[in-house]
C-alpha positions as CSV (number, residue, x, y, z in Angstrom):
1,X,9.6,-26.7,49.5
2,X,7.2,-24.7,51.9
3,X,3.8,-26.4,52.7
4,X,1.5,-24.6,50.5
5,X,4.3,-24.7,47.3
6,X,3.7,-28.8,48.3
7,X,0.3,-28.7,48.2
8,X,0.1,-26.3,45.4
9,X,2.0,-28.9,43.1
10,X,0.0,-31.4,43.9
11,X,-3.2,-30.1,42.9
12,X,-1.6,-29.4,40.1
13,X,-1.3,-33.0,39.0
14,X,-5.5,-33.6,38.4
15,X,-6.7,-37.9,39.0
16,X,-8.9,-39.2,36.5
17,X,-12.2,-38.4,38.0
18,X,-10.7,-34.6,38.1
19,X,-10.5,-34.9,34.2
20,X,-13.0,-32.2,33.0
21,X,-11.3,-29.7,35.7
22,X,-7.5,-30.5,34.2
23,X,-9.4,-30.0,30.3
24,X,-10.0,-26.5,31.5
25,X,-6.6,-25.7,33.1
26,X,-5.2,-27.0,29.8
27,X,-7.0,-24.5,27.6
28,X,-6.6,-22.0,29.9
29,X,-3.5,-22.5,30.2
30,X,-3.1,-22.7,25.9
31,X,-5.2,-19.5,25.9
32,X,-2.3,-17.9,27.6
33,X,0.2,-19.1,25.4
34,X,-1.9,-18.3,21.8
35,X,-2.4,-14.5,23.7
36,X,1.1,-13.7,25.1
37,X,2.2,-15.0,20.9
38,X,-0.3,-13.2,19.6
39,X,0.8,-9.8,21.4
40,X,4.3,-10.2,21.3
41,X,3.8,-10.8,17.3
42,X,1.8,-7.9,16.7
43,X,3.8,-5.6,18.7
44,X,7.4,-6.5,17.4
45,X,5.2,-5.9,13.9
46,X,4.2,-2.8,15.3
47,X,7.3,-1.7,16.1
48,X,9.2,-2.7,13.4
49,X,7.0,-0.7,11.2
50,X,7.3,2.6,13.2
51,X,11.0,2.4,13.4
52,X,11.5,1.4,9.4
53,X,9.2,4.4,8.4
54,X,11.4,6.5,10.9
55,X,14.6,4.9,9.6
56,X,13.5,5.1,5.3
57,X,11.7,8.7,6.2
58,X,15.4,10.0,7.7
59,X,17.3,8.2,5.1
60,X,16.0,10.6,2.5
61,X,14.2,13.5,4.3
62,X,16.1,16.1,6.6
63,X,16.4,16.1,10.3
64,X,15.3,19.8,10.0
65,X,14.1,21.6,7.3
66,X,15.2,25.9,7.2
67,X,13.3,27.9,4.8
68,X,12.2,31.7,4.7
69,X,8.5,32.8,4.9
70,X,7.5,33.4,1.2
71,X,11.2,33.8,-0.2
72,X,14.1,32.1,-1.2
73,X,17.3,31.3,0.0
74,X,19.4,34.2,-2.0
75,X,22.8,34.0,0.0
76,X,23.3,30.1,0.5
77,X,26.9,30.3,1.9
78,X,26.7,32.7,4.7
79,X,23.0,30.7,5.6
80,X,24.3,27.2,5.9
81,X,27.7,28.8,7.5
82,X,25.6,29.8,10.2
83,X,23.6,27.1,10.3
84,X,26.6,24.4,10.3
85,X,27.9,27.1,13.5
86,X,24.8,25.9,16.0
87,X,26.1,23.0,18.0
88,X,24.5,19.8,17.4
89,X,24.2,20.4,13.7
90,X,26.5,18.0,11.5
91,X,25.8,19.0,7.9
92,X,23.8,21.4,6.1
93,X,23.1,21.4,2.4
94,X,21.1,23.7,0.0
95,X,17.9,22.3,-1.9
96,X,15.0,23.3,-4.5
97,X,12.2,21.3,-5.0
98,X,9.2,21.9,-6.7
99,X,6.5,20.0,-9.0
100,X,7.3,18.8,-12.1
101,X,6.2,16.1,-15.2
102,X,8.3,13.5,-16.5
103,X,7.8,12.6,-20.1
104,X,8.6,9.2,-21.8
105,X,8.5,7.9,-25.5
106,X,6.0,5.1,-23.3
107,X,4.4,7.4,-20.3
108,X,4.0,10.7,-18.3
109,X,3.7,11.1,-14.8
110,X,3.7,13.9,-12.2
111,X,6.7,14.0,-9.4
112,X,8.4,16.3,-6.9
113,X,11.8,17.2,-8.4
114,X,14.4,17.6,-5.3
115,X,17.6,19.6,-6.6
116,X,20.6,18.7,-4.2
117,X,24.4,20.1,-4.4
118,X,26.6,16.7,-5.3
119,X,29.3,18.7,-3.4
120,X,27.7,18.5,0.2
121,X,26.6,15.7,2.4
122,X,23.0,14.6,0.9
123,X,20.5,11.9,1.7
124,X,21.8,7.8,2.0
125,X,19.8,6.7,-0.2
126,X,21.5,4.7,-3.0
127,X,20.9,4.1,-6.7
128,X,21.5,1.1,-7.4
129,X,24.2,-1.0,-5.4
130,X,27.3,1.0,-4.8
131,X,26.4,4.5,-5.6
132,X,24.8,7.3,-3.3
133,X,22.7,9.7,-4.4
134,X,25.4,12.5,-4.2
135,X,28.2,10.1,-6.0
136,X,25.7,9.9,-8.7
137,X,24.6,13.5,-9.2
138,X,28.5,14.3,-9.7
139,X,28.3,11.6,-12.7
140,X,25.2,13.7,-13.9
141,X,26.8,17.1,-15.0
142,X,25.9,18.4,-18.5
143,X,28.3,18.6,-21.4
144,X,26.8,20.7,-23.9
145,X,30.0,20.1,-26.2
146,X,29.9,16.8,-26.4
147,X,25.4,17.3,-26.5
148,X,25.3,15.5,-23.1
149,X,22.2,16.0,-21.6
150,X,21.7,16.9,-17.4
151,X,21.3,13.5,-15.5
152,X,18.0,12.8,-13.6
153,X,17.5,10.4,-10.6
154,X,14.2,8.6,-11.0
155,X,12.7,6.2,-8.2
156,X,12.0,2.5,-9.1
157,X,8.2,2.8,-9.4
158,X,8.9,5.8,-12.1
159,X,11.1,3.9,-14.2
160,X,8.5,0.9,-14.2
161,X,5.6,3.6,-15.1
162,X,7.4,5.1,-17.7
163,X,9.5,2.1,-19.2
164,X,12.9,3.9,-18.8
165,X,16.3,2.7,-17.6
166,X,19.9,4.1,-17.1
167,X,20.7,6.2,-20.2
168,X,17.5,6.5,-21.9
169,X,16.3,9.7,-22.2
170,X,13.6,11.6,-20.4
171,X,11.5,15.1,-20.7
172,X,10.6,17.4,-17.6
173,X,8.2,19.7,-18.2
174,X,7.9,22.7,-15.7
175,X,5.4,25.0,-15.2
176,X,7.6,27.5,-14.0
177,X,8.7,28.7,-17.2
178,X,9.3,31.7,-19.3
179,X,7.0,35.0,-19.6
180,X,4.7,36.8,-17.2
181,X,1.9,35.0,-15.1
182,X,-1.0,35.4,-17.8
183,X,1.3,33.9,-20.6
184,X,3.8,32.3,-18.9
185,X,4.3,28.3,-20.8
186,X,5.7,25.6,-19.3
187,X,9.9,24.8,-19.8
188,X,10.4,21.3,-21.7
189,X,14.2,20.3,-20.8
190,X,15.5,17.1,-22.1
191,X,17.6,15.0,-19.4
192,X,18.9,11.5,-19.8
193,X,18.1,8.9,-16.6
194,X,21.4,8.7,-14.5
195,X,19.9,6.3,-11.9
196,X,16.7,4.4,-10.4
197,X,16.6,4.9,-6.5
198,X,14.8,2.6,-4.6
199,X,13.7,3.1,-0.5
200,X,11.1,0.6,-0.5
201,X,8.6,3.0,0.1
202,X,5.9,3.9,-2.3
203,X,5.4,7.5,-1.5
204,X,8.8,8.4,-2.6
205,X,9.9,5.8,-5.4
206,X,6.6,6.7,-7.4
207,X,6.4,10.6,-6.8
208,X,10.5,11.9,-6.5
209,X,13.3,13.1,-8.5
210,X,16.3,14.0,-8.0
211,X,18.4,16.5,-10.1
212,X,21.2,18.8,-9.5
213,X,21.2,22.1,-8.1
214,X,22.8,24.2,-10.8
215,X,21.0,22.5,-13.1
216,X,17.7,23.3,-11.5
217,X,18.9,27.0,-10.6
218,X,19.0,27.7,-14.5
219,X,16.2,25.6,-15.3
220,X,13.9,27.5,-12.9
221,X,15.6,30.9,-13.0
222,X,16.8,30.6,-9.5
223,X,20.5,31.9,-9.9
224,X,22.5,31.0,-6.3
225,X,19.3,30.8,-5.1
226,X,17.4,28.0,-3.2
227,X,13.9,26.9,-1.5
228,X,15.6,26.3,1.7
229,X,18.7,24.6,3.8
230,X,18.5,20.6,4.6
231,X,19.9,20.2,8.2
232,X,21.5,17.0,10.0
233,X,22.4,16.4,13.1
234,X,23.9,14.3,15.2
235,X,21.0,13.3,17.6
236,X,17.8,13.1,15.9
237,X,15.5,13.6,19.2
238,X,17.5,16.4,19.9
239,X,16.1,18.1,16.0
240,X,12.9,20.3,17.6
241,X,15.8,22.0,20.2
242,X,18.5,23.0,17.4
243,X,16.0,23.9,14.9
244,X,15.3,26.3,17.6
245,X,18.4,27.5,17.9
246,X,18.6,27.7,14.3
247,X,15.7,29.8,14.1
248,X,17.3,31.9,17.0
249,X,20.6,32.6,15.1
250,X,19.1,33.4,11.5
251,X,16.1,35.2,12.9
252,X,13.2,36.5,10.8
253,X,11.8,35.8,8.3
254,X,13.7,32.3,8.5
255,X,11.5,29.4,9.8
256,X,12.5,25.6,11.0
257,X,10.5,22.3,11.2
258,X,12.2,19.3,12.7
259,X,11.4,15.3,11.7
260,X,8.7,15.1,14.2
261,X,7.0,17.8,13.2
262,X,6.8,17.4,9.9
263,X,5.8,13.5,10.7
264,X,3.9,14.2,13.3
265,X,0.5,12.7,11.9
266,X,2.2,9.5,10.8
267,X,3.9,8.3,13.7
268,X,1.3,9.7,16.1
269,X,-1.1,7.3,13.8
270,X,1.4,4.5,14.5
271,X,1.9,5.1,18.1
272,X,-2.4,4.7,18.6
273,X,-2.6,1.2,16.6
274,X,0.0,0.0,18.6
275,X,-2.0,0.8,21.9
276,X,-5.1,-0.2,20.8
277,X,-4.0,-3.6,19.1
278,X,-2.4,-4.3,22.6
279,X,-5.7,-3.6,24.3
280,X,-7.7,-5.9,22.3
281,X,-5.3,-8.7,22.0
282,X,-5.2,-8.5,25.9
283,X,-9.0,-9.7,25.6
284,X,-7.4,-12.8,24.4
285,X,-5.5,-13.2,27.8
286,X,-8.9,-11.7,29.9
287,X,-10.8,-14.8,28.1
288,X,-7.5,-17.2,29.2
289,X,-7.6,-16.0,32.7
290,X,-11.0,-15.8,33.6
291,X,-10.6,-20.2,32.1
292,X,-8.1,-20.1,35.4
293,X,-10.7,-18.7,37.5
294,X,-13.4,-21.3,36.5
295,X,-11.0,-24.1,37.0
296,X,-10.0,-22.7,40.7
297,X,-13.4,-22.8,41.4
298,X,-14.8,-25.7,40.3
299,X,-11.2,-27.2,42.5
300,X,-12.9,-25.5,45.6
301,X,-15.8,-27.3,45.4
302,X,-14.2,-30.4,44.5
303,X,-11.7,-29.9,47.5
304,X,-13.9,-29.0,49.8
305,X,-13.2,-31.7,52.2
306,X,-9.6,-31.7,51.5
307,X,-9.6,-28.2,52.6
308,X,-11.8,-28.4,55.9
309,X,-8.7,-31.4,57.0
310,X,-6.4,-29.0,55.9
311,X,-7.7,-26.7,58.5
312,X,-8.3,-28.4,61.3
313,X,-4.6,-29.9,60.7
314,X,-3.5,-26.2,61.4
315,X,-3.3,-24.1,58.2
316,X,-4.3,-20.9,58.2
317,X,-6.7,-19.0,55.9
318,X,-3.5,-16.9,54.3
319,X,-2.0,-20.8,53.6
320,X,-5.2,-21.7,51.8
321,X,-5.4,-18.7,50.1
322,X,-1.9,-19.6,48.9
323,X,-2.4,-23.0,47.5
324,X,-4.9,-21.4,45.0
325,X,-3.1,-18.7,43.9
326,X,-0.1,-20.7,43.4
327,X,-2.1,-22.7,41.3
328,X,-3.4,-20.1,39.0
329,X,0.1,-18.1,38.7
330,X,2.0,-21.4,37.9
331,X,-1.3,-22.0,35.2
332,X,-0.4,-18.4,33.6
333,X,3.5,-18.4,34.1
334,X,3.3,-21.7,32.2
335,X,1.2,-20.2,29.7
336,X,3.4,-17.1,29.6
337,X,5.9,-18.8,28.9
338,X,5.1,-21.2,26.1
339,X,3.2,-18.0,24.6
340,X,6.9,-15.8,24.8
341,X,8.9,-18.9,23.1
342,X,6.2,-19.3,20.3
343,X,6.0,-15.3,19.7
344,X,9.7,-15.4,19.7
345,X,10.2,-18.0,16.8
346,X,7.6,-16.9,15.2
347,X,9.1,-13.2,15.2
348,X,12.4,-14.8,13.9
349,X,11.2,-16.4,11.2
350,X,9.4,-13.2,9.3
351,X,12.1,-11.2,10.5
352,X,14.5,-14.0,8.3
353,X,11.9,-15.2,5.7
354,X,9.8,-11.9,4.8
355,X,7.1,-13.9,2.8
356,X,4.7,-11.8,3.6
357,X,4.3,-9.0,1.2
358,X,2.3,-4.9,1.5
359,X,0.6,-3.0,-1.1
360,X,3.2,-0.2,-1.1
361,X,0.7,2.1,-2.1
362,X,-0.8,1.7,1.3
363,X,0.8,0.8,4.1
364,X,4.5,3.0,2.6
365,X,6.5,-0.5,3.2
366,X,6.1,-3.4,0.8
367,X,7.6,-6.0,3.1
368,X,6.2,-6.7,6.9
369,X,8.8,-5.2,9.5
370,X,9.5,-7.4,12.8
371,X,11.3,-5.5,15.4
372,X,11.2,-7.3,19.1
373,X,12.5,-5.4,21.8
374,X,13.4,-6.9,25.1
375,X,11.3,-3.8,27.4
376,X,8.0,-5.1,24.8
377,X,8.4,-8.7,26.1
378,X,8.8,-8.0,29.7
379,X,5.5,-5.6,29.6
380,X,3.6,-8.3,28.2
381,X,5.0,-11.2,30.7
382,X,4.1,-8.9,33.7
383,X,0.4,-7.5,32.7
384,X,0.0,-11.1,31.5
385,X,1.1,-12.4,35.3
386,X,-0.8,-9.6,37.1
387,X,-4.2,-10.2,35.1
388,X,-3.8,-14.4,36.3
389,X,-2.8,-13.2,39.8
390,X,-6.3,-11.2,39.7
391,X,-8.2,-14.1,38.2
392,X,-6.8,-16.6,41.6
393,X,-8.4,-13.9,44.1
394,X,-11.7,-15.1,44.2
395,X,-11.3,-18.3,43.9
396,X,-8.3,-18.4,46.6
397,X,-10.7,-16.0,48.9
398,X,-13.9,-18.3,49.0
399,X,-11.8,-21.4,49.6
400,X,-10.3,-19.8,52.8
401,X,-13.4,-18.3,53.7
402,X,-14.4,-22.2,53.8
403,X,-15.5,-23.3,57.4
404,X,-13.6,-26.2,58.5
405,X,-17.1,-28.4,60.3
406,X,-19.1,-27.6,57.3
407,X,-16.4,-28.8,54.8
408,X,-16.1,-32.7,56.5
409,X,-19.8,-32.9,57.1
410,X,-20.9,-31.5,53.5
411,X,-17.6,-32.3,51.4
């Protein structure tokens, strides 16, 4: 162990008349720990809240969405052949949506009706606990023999609003319906629930629908038409350079948005909370260190004399300045630590017992999302170090700049 590590250490270990100096190194050194908790708790919540609205938002929205200025989709095939033809792309799937009502015996309620082909690759989003959303659009095929009506997906929040469950049957009211625009009335098509979807996200349990895409065609007089091609691909942060490419190989009057785009306000939302919750919870750790900077001065003033014998025994002032800052890193590397453990349990525990519980009507998620990542930790650990480092420099500066005669006569 090298001299000033030694001596270091030993200040370290406070006598009894040195009480009140070792109270403040002990809250300092807690203040650490509750800061370092508190940001690694709040930005493992952070995170885990960007990356399940990413993950939900995927699972039932496109990577990239193709649609025409002002028209339809008239011929589907050739469009999604060429589409499926960029590399990159892995599936590509025909869709209609548009606004409709849903009528009850117990309710009504506005939502957006998505038409999808059962035949093609669609969203992962299941209804119920084996079925996909595609494996149960093939169930939901009329049979106007036996006076079997069209199947309609509903989300949870839907089926609660309107009291309606697997089988029972349900009214969707268009206004798209028959005769010119002055007299046109709405289209009332009876349809019979065929399953309850649930994402866990508010927005899209309460508001969508899902229905299939000959059935929608005839119901809105879109024959082999569509309102646009849903695209996957096989990197999603490589979606905003093939829905170029896309764009590039349909040409006009086609148009593409990727994920990002179309989420842009969200996760750009997300991405400014997470700074600024770091930057005030690092006031926690500014408070903590400048604790460690009291405490190193009130220990130069105490060790004054200590320090003059020091110095006239032959240490420098780059060995003084040493034994300080050694002090206050092992004060916040202590703290740092303790702070990291208790952020880490606590992380593991609402990640395993989601107690706590979200208005889904607000924040999208009705549970509270804990993702901790390892680059998160080591951020906070190092700006957490760096600030104590900067809190010993004074302190560490005025005791070398401590003049040796002056410290045994006055100490």
């Amino acid at each position: 162990m090298s001299f000033t590590w030694f001596v270091g250490a030993r200040y370290l270990q406070a006598r009894q008349k040195q009480a009140f100096i070792s109270l403040i190194t002990l809250l300092a050194t807690a203040g650490i720990a509750v800061g370092v908790m508190a940001l690694i708790v709040v930005i493992a919540v952070m995170t885990g809240f960007e990356s399940e609205l990413q993950n939900r938002i995927l699972g039932i929205e496109s990577h990239v969405l193709v649609m025409r200025y002002g028209e339809t989709v008239a011929d589907i095939d050739k469009t999604v052949h060429a589409i499926e033809s960029v590399e990159g792309v892995q599936s590509a799937a025909p869709f209609i949506y548009t606004q409709v009502m849903l009528r009850s015996p117990h309710g009504i309620g506005g939502a957006v009706l998505k038409a999808l082909d059962p035949s093609r690759p669609g969203p992962p989003v299941f209804v119920g606990k084996s079925k996909s959303i595609g494996d149960a659009l093939k169930r939901a095929a009329p049979d106007e023999q036996a006076g079997k009506a069209p199947g309609l997906i509903v989300g949870k929040v839907t089926a609660e609003k309107l009291k309606v469950a697997v089988g029972d049957p349900i009214y969707l009211i268009s206004p798209l319906g028959k005769g010119s625009a002055a007299n046109r009335m709405p289209t009332v098509k009876r349809f019979s629930v065929a399953g309850v979807f649930e994402t866990g996200m508010n927005e899209y349990d309460d508001a969508m629908s899902f229905v299939r895409l000959d059935v929608a065609q005839r119901l809105l007089q879109m024959p082999a038409q569509a309102s646009g091609i849903e695209v996957r691909v096989t990197n999603i942060y490589q979606a905003r350079k093939i829905a170029d490419e896309i764009v590039a190989r349909l040409g006009f009057p086609f148009w593409a948005r990727d994920w990002m785009q179309m989420n842009r306000n969200l996760f750009s939302m997300l991405r400014l909370q997470k700074t600024v919750m770091f930057i005030i919870l690092t006031l926690i750790v500014l408070v903590a260190a400048f604790n460690i900077a009291s405490a190193l001065i009130m220990m130069v003033m105490e060790k004054t004399r200590d320090i003059a014998i020091l110095k006239t025994m032959g240490a420098t002032n780059r060995h003084i300045r040493r034994i300080f800052v050694f002090k206050g890193l092992a004060i916040g590397c202590v703290g740092t630590m303790i702070g990291g453990l208790l952020g880490f349990v606590l992380c593991a525990v609402l990640k395993r017992y989601p107690f706590i519980k979200l208005p889904g009507d607000v924040y999208f998620l009705t549970t509270l999302p804990v993702s901790l990542q390892p680059l998160d930790v080591l951020a906070i650990g190092l700006c957490t170090v760096i600030i104590c480092f900067l809190a010993t420099l004074y302190p560490a500066a005025s005791a070398s700049a401590l003049d040796p005669v002056d410290g045994i006569r006055y100490g």
